[in-house]
C-alpha beads as a LAMMPS data file, in Angstrom:
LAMMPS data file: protein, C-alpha beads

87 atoms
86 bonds

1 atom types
1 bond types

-500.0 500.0 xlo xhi
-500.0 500.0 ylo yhi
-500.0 500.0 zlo zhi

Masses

1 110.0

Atoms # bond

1 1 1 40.737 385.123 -204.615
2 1 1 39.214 385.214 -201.203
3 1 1 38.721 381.384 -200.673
4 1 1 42.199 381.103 -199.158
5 1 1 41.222 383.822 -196.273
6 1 1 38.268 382.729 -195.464
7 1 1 37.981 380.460 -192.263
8 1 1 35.915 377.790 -190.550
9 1 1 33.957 380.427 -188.328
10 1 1 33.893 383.248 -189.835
11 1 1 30.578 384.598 -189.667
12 1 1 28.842 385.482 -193.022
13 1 1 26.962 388.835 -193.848
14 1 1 24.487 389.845 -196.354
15 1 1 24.926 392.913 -198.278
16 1 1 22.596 394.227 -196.470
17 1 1 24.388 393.665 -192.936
18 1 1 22.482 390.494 -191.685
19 1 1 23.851 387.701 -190.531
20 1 1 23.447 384.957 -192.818
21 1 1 25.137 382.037 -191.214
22 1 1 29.165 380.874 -190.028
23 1 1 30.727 379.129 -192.344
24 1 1 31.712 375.258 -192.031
25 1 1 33.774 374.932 -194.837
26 1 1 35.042 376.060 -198.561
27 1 1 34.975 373.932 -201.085
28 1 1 36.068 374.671 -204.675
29 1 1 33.272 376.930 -205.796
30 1 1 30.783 377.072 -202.809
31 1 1 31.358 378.761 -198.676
32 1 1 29.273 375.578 -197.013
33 1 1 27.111 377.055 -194.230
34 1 1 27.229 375.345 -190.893
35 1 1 24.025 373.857 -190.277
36 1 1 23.349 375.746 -186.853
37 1 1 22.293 379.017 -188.388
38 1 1 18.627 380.236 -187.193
39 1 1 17.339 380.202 -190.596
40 1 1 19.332 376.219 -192.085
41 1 1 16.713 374.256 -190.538
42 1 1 19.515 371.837 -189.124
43 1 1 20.646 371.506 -192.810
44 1 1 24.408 372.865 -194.281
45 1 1 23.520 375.143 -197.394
46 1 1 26.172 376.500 -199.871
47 1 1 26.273 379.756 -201.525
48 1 1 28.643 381.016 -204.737
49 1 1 32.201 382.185 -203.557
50 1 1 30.823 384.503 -206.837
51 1 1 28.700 386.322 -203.990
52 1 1 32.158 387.414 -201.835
53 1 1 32.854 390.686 -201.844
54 1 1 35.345 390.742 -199.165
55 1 1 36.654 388.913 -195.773
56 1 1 37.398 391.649 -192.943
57 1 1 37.221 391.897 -189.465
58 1 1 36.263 387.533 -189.818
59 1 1 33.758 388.104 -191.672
60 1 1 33.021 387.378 -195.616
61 1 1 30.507 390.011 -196.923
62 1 1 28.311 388.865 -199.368
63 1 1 27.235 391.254 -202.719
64 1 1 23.220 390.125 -201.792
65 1 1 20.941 390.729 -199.393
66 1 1 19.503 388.486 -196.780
67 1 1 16.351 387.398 -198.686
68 1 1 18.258 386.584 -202.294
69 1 1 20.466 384.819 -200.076
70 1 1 17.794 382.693 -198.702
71 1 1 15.941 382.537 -201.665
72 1 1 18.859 380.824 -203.724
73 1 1 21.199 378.984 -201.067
74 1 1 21.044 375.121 -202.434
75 1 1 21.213 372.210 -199.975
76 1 1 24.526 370.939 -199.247
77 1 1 24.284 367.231 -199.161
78 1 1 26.696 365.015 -197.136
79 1 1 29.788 364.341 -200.134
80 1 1 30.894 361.337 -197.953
81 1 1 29.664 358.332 -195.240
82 1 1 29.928 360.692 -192.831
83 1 1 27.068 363.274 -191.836
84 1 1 29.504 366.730 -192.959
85 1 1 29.812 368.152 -196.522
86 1 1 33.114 367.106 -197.570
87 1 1 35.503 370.601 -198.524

Bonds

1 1 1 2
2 1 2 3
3 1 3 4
4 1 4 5
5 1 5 6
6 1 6 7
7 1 7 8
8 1 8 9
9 1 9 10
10 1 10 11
11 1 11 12
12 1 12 13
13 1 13 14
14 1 14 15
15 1 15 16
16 1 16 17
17 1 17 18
18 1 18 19
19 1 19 20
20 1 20 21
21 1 21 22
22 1 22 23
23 1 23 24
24 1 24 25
25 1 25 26
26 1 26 27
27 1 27 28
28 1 28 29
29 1 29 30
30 1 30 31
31 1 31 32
32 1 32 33
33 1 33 34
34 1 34 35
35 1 35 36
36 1 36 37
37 1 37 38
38 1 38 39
39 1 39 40
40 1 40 41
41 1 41 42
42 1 42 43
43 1 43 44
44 1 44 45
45 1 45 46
46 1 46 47
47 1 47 48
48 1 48 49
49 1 49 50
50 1 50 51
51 1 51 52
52 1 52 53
53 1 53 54
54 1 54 55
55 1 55 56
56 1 56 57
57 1 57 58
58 1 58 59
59 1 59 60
60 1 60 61
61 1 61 62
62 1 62 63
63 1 63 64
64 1 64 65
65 1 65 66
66 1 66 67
67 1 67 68
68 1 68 69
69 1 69 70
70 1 70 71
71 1 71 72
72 1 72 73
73 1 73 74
74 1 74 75
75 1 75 76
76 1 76 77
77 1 77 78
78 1 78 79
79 1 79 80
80 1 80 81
81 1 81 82
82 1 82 83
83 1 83 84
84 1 84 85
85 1 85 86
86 1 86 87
């Protein structure tokens, strides 16, 4: 549904209205978050494209609030040689 709109960029809000992070990349199942957010400790996480609610005004709004988000983002490891998540 909303994979194909969402963009490299595109900042990413909680349901709550914070900014959570931009995102890098989609990949099948998962928005990759770039890894220069305030809160990724240099790391790209990845959250559920099941948490999109919509993508307006470039940016995808999450159904959870900052803290759940934060709480349950999963490290997204390097898929290839290189040091970016593969999408």
């Amino acid at each position: 549904m909303a994979n194909k709109a969402i963009k490299e960029h595109m900042k990413v809000l909680s349901s709550d209205g914070c900014r959570v992070g931009n995102v890098d990349c989609v990949d099948t199942n998962e928005i990759i978050l770039a890894k220069s957010g305030h809160k990724s400790g240099g790391k790209h996480h990845a959250i559920p494209l099941a948490w999109v609610t919509s993508v307006e005004d470039e940016a995808v709004k999450l159904n959870q609030p900052q803290d759940i988000v934060f709480e349950n983002w999963i490290d997204a490891e390097p898929r290839s040689k290189g040091s970016e998540p593969v999408c």
